[in-house]
Each structure stands twice: as C-alpha cells, then as structure tokens.
ZAVODREN-587469 format. One record per residue: residue in one letter; residue number from 1; x, y, z negated of N, C-alpha, C, O, CB in turn. Coordinates in steps of 0.05 Angstrom, whole numbers, padded with zeros to 5 digits. Atoms other than C-alpha are relative to their C-alpha. Glycine has a CB too. Layout:
% residues N
<node aa="a" i="NUM" n_x="X" n_y="Y" n_z="Z" ca_x="X" ca_y="Y" ca_z="Z" c_x="X" c_y="Y" c_z="Z" o_x="X" o_y="Y" o_z="Z" cb_x="X" cb_y="Y" cb_z="Z"/>
...
This chain:
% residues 87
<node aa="x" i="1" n_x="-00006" n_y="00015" n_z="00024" ca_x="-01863" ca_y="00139" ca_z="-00137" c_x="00021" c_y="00016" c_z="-00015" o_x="00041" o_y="00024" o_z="-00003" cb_x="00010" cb_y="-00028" cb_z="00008"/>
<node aa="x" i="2" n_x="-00011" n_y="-00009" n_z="00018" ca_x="-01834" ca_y="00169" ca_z="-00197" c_x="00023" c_y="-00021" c_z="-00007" o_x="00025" o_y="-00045" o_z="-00011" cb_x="-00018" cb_y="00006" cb_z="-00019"/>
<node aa="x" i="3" n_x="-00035" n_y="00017" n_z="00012" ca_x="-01757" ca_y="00156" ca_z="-00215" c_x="00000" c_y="-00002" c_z="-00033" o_x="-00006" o_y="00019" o_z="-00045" cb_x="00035" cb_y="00024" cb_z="00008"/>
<node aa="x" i="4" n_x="-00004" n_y="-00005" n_z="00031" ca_x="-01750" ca_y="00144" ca_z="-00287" c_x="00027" c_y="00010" c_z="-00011" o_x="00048" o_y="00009" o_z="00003" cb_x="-00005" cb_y="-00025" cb_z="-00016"/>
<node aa="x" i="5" n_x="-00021" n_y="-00013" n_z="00005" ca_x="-01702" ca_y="00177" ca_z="-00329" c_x="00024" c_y="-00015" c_z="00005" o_x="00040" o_y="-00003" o_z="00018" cb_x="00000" cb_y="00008" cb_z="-00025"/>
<node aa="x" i="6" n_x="-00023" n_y="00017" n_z="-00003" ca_x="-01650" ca_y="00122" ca_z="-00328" c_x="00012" c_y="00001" c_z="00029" o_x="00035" o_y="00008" o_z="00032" cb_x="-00008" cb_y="-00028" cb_z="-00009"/>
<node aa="x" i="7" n_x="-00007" n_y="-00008" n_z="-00029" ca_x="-01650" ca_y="00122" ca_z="-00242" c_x="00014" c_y="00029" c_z="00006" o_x="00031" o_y="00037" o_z="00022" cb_x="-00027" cb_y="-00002" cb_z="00016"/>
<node aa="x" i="8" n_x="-00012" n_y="-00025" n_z="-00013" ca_x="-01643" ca_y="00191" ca_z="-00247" c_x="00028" c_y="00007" c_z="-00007" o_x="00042" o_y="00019" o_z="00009" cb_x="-00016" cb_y="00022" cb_z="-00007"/>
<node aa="x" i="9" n_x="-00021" n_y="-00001" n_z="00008" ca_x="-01586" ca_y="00191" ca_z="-00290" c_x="00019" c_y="-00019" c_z="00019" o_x="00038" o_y="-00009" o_z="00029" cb_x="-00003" cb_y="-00004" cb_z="-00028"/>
<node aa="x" i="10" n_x="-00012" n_y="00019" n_z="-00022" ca_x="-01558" ca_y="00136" ca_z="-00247" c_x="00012" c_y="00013" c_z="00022" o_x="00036" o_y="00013" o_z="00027" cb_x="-00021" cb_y="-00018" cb_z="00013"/>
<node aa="x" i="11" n_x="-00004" n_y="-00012" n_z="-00027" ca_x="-01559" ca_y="00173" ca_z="-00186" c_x="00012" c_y="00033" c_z="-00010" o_x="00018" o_y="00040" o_z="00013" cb_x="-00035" cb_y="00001" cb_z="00021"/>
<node aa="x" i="12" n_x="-00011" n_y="-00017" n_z="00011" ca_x="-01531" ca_y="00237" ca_z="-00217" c_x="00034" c_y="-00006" c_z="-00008" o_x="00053" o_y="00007" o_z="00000" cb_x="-00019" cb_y="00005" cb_z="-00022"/>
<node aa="x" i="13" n_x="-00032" n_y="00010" n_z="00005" ca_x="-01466" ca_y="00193" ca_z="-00249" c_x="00004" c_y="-00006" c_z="00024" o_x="00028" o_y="-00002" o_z="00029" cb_x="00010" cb_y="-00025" cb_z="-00020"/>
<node aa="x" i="14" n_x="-00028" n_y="00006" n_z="-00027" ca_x="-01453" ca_y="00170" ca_z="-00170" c_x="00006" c_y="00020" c_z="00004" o_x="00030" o_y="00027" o_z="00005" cb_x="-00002" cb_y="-00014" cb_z="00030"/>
<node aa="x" i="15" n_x="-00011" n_y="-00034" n_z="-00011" ca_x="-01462" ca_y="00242" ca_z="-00149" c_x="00033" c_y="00002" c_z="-00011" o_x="00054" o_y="00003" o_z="00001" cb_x="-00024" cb_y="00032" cb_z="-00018"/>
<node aa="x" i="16" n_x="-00033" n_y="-00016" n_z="00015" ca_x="-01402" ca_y="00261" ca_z="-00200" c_x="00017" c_y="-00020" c_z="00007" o_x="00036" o_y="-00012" o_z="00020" cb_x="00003" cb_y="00006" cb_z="-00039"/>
<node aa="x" i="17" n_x="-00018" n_y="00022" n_z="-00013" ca_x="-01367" ca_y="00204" ca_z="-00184" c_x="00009" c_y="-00001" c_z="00031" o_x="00033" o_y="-00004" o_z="00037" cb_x="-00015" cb_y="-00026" cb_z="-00004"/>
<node aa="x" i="18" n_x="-00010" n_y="-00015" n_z="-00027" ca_x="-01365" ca_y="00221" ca_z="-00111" c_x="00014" c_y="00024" c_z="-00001" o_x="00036" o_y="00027" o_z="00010" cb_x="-00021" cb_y="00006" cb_z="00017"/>
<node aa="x" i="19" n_x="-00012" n_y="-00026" n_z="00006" ca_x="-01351" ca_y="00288" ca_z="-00131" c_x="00025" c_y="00000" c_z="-00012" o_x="00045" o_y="00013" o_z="-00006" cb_x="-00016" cb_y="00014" cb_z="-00015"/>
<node aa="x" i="20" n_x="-00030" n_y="00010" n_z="00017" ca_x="-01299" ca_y="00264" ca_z="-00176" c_x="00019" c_y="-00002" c_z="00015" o_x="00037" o_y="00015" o_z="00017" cb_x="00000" cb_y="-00027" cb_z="-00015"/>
<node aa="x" i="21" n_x="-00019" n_y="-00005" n_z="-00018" ca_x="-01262" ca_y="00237" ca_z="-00123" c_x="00010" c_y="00015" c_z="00030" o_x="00031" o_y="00018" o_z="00042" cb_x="00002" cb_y="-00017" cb_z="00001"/>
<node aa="x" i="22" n_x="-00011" n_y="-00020" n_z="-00029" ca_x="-01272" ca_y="00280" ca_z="-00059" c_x="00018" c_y="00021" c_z="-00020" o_x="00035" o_y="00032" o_z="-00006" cb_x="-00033" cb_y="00022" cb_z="00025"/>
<node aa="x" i="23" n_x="-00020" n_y="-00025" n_z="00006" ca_x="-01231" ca_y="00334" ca_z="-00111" c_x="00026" c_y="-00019" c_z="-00011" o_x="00051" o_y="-00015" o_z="-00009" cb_x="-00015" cb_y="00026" cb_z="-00028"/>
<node aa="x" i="24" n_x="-00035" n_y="00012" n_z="00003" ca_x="-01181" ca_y="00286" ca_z="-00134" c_x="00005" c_y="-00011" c_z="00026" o_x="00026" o_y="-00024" o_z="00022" cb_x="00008" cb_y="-00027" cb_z="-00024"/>
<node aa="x" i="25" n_x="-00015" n_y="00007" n_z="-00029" ca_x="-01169" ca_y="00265" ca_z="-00049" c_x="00009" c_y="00027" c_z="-00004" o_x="00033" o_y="00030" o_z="-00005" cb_x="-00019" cb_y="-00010" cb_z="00032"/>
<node aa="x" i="26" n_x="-00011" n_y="-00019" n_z="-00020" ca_x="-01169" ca_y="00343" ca_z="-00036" c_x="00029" c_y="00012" c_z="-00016" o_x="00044" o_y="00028" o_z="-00005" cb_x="-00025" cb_y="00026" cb_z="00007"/>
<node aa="x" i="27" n_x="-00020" n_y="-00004" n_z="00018" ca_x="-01116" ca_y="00348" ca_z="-00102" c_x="00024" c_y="00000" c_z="00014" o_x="00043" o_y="00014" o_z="00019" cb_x="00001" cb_y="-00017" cb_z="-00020"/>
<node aa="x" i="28" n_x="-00030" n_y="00008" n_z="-00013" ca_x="-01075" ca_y="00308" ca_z="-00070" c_x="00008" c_y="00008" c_z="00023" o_x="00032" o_y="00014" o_z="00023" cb_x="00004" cb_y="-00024" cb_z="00004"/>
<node aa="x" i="29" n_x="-00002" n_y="-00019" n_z="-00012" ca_x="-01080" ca_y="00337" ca_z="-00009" c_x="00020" c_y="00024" c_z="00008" o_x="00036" o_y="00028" o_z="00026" cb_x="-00015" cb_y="00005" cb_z="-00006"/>
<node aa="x" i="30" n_x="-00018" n_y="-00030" n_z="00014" ca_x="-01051" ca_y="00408" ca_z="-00039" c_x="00019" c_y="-00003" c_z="00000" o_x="00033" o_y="00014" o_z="00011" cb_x="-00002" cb_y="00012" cb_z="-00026"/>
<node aa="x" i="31" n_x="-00021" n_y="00009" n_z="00012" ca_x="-00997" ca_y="00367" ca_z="-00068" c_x="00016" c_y="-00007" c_z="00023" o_x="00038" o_y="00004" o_z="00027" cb_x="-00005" cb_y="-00021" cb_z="-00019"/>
<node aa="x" i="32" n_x="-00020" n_y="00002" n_z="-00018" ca_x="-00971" ca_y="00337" ca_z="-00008" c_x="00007" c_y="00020" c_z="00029" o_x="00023" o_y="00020" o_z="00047" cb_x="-00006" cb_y="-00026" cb_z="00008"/>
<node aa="x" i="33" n_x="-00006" n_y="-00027" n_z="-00029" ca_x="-00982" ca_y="00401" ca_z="00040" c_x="00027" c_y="00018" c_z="-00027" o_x="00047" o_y="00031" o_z="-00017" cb_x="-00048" cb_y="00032" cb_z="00012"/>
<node aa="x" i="34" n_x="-00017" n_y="-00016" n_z="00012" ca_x="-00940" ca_y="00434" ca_z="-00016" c_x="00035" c_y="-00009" c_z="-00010" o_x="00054" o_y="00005" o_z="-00017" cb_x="-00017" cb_y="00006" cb_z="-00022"/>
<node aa="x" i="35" n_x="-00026" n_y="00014" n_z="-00004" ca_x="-00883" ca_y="00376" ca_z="-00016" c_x="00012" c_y="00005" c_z="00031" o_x="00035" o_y="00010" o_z="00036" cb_x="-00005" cb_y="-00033" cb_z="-00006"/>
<node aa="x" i="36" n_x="-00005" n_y="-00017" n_z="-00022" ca_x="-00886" ca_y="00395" ca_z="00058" c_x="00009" c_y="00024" c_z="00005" o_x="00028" o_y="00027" o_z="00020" cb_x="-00015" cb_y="00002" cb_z="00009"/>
<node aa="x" i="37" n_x="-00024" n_y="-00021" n_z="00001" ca_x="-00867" ca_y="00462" ca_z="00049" c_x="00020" c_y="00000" c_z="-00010" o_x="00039" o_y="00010" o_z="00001" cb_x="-00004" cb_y="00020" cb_z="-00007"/>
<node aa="x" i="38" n_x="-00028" n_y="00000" n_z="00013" ca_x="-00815" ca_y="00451" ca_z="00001" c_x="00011" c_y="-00008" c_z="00017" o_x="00028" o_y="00008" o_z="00024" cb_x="00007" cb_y="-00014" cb_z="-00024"/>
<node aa="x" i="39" n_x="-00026" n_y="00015" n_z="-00012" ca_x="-00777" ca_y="00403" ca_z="00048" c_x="-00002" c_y="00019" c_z="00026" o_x="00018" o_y="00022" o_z="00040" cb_x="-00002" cb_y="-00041" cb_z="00008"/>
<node aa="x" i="40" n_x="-00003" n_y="-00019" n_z="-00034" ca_x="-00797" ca_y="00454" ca_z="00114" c_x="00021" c_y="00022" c_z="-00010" o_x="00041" o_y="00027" o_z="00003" cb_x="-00036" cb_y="00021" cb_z="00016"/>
<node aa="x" i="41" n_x="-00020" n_y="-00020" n_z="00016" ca_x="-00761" ca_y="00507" ca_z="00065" c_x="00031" c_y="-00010" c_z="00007" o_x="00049" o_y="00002" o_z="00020" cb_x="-00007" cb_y="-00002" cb_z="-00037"/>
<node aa="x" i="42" n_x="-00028" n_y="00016" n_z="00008" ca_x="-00701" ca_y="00462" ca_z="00055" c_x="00009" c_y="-00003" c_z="00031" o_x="00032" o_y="00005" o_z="00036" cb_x="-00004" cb_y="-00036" cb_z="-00018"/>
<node aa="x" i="43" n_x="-00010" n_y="00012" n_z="-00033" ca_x="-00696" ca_y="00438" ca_z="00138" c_x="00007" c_y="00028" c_z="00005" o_x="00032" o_y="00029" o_z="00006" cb_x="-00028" cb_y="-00015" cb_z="00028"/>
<node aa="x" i="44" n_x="00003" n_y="-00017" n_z="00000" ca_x="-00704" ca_y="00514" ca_z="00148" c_x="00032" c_y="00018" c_z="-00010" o_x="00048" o_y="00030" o_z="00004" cb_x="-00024" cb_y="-00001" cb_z="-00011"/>
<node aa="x" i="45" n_x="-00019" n_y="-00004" n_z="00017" ca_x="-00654" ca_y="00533" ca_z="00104" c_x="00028" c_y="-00019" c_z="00016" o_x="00047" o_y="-00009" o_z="00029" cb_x="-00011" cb_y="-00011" cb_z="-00031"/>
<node aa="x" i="46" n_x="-00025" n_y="00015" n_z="-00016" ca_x="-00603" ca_y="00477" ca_z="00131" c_x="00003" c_y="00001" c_z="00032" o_x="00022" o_y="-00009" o_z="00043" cb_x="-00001" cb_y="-00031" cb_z="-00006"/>
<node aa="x" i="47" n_x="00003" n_y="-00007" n_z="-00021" ca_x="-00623" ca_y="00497" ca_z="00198" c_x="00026" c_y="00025" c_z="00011" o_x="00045" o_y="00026" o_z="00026" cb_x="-00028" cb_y="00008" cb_z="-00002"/>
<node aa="x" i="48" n_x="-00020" n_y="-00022" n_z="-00008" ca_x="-00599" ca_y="00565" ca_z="00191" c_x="00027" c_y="00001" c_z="-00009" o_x="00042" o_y="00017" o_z="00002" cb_x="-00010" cb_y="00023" cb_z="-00008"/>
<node aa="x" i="49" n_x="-00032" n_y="00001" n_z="00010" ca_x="-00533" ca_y="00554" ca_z="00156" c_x="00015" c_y="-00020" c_z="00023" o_x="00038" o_y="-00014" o_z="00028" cb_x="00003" cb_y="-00017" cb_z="-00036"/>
<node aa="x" i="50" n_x="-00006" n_y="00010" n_z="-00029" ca_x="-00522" ca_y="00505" ca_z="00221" c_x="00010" c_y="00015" c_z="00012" o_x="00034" o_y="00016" o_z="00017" cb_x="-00018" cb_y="-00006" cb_z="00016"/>
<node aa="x" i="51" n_x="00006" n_y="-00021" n_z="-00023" ca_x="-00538" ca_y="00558" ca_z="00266" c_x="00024" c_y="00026" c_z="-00001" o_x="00038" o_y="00036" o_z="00017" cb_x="-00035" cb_y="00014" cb_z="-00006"/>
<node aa="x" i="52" n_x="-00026" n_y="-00020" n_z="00011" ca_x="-00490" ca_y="00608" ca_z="00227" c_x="00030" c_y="-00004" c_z="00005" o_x="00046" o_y="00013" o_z="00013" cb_x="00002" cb_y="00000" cb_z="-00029"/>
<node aa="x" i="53" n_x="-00024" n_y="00025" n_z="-00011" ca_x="-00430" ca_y="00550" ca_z="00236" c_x="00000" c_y="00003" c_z="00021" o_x="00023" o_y="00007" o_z="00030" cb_x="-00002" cb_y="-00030" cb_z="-00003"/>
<node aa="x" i="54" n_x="-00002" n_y="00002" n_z="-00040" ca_x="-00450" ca_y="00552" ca_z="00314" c_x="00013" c_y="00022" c_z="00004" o_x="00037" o_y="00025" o_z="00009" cb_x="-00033" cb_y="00002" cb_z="00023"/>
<node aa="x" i="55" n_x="-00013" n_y="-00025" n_z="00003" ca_x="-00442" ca_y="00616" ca_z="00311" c_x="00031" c_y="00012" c_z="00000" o_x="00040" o_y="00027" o_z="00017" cb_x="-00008" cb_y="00004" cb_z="-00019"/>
<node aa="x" i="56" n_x="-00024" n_y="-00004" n_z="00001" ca_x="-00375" ca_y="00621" ca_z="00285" c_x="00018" c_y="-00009" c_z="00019" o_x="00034" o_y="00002" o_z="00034" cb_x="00007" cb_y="-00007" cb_z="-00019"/>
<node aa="x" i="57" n_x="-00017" n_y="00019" n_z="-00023" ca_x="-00347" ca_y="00572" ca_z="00325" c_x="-00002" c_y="00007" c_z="00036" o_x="00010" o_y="00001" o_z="00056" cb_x="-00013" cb_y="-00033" cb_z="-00004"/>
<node aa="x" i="58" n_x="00005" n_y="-00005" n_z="-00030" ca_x="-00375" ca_y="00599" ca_z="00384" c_x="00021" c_y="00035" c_z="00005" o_x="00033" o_y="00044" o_z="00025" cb_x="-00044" cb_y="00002" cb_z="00006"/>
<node aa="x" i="59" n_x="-00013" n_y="-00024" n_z="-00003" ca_x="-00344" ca_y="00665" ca_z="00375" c_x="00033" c_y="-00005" c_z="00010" o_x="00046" o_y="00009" o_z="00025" cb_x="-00004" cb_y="00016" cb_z="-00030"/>
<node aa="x" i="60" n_x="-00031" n_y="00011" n_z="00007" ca_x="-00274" ca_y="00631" ca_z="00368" c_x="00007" c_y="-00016" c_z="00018" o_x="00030" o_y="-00023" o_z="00024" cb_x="00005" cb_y="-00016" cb_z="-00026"/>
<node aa="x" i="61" n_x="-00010" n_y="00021" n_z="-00030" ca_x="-00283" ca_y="00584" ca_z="00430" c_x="00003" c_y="00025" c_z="00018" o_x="00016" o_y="00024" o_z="00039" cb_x="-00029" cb_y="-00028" cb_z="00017"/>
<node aa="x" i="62" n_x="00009" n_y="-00017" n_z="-00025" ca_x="-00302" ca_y="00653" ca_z="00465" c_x="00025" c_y="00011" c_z="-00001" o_x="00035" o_y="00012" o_z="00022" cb_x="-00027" cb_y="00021" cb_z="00000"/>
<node aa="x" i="63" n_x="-00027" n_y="-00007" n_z="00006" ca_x="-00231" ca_y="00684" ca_z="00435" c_x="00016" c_y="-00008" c_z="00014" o_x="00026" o_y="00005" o_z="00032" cb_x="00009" cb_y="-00006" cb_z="-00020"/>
<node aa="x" i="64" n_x="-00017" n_y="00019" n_z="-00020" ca_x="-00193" ca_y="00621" ca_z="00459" c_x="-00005" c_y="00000" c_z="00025" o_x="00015" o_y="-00001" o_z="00039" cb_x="-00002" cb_y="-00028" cb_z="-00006"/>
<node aa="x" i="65" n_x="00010" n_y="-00010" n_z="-00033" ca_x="-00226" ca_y="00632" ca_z="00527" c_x="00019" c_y="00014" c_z="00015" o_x="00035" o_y="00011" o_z="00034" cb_x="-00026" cb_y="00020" cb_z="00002"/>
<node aa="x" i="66" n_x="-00013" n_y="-00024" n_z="-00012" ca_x="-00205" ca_y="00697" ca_z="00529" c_x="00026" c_y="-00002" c_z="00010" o_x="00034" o_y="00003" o_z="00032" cb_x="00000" cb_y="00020" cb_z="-00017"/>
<node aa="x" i="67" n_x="-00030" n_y="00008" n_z="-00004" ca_x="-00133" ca_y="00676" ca_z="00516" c_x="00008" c_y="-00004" c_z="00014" o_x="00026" o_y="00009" o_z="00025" cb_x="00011" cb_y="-00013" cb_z="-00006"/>
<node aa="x" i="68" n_x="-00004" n_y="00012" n_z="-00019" ca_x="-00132" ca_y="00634" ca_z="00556" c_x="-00003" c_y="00007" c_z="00024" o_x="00016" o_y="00001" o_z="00039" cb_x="-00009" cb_y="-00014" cb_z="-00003"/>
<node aa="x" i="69" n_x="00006" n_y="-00016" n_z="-00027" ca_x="-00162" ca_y="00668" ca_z="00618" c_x="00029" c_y="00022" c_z="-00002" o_x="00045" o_y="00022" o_z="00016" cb_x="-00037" cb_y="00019" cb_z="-00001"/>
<node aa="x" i="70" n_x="-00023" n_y="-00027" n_z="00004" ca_x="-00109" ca_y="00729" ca_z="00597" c_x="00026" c_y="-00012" c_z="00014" o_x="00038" o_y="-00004" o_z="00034" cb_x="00009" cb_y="00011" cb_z="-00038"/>
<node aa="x" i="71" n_x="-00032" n_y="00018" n_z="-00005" ca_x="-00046" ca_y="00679" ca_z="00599" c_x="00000" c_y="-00016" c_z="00029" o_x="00021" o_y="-00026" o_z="00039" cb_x="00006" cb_y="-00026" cb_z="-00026"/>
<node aa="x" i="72" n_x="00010" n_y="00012" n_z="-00027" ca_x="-00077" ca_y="00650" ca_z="00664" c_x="00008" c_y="00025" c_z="00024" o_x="00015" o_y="00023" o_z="00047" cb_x="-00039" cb_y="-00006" cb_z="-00002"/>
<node aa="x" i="73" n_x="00003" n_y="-00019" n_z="-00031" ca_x="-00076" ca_y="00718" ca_z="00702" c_x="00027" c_y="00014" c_z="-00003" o_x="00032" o_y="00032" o_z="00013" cb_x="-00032" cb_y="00029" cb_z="00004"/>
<node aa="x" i="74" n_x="-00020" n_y="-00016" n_z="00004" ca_x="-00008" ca_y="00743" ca_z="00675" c_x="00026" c_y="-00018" c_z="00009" o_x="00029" o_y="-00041" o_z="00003" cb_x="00000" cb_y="00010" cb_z="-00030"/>
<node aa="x" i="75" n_x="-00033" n_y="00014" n_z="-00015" ca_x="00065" ca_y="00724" ca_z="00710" c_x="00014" c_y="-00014" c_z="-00030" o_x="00018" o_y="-00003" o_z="-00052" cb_x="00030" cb_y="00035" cb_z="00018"/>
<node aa="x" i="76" n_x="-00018" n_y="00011" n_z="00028" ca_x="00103" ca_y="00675" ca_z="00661" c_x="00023" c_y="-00006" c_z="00011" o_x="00028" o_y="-00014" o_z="00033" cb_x="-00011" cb_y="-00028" cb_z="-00018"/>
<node aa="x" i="77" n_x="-00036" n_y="00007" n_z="00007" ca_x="00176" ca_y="00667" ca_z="00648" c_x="00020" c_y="00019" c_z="00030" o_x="00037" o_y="00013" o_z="00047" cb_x="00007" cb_y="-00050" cb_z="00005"/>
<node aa="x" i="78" n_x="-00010" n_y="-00023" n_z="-00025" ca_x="00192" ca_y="00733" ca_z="00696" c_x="-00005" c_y="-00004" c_z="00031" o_x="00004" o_y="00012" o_z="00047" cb_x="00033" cb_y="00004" cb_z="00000"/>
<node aa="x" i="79" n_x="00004" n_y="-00002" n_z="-00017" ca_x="00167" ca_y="00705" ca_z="00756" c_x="-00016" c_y="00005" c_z="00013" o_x="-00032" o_y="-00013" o_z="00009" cb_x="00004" cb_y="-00008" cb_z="00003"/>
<node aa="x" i="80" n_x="00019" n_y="-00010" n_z="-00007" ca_x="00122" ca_y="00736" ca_z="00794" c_x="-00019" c_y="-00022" c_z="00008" o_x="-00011" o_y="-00044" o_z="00017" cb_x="00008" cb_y="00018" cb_z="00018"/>
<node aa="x" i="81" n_x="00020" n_y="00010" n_z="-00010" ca_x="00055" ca_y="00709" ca_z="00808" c_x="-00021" c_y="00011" c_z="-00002" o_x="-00029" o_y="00027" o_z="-00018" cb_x="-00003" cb_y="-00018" cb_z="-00006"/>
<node aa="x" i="82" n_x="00020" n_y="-00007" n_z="-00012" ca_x="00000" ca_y="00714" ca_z="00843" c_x="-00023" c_y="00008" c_z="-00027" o_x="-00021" o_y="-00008" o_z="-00046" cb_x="-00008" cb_y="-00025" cb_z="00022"/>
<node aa="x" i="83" n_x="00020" n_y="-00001" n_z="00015" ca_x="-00059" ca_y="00740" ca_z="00798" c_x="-00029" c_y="-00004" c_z="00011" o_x="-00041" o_y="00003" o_z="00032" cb_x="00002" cb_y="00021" cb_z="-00012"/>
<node aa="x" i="84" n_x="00029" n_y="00014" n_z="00000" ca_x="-00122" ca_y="00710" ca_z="00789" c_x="-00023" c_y="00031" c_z="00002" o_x="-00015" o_y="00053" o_z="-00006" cb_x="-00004" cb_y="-00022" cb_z="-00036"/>
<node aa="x" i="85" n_x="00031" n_y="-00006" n_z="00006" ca_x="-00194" ca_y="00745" ca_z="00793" c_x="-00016" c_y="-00010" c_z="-00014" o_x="-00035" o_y="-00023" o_z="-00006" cb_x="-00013" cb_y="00000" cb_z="00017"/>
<node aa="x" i="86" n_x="00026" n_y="00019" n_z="00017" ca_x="-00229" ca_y="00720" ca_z="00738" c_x="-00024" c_y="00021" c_z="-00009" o_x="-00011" o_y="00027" o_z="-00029" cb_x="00014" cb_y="-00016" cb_z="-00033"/>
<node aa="x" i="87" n_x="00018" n_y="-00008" n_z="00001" ca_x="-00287" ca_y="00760" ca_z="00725" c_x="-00025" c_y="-00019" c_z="-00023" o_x="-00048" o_y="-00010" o_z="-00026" cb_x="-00003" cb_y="00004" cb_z="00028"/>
C-alpha cells in the first residue's frame, strides 16, 4: 500500500523531530562534560596550591624537629649529659 504525500511528510517531520532532539540531548551533554572540566580545572588548581602549603609547613615541622632533636642531644646549662642516639 502506497503512502500518500501527506504520511510521508508526516513521518519525515517525526524523523527531524527525533533528530532534533537526540542533538539538542547530545548539546547538552557537551555543555555539562565541559562545566565538568572547568570545575575539575578549579579542584585541580586548589588542590595543588594545598599541596604547596603542605609542603611548606612540612619543611618547617622538619626544621623544628631538627632543633629540637639537636637541643635534645646537647649538655644544657654546663652540665654534662649523657647524649642521646637519635638517628
């Protein structure tokens, strides 16, 4: 059985109409994988400026350590004492 012009046109506008929207879902799609990188950028970014802070601070606990271990193994106020092995 023959479609007449009108069916065919029918079935042609759902086509595009499906079509229409599977590209405006996969739009959006794009859009929110690409709001996703921006903010992975940004975590990324505040990550490493964290990490840089640890960093510092860690250097400066390792200092105070030291100090501290140093003033630990050395005789205070002229009297002799025993020294430590700290290793």
């Amino acid at each position: 059985m023959a479609l007449s012009t009108k069916q065919r046109l029918d079935k042609h506008e759902e086509r595009f109409d499906r079509h229409d929207r599977q590209i405006a879902a996969i739009r959006n799609l794009i859009q929110e994988g690409f709001r996703l990188v921006v903010e992975t950028r940004k975590d990324f970014r505040t990550l490493a400026a964290m990490q840089k802070k640890t960093d510092e601070m860690q250097k400066r606990t390792e200092a105070k350590l030291e100090a501290l271990i140093d003033s630990l193994t050395r005789g205070g106020n002229g009297h002799a004492k025993r020294r430590l092995d700290v290793k």
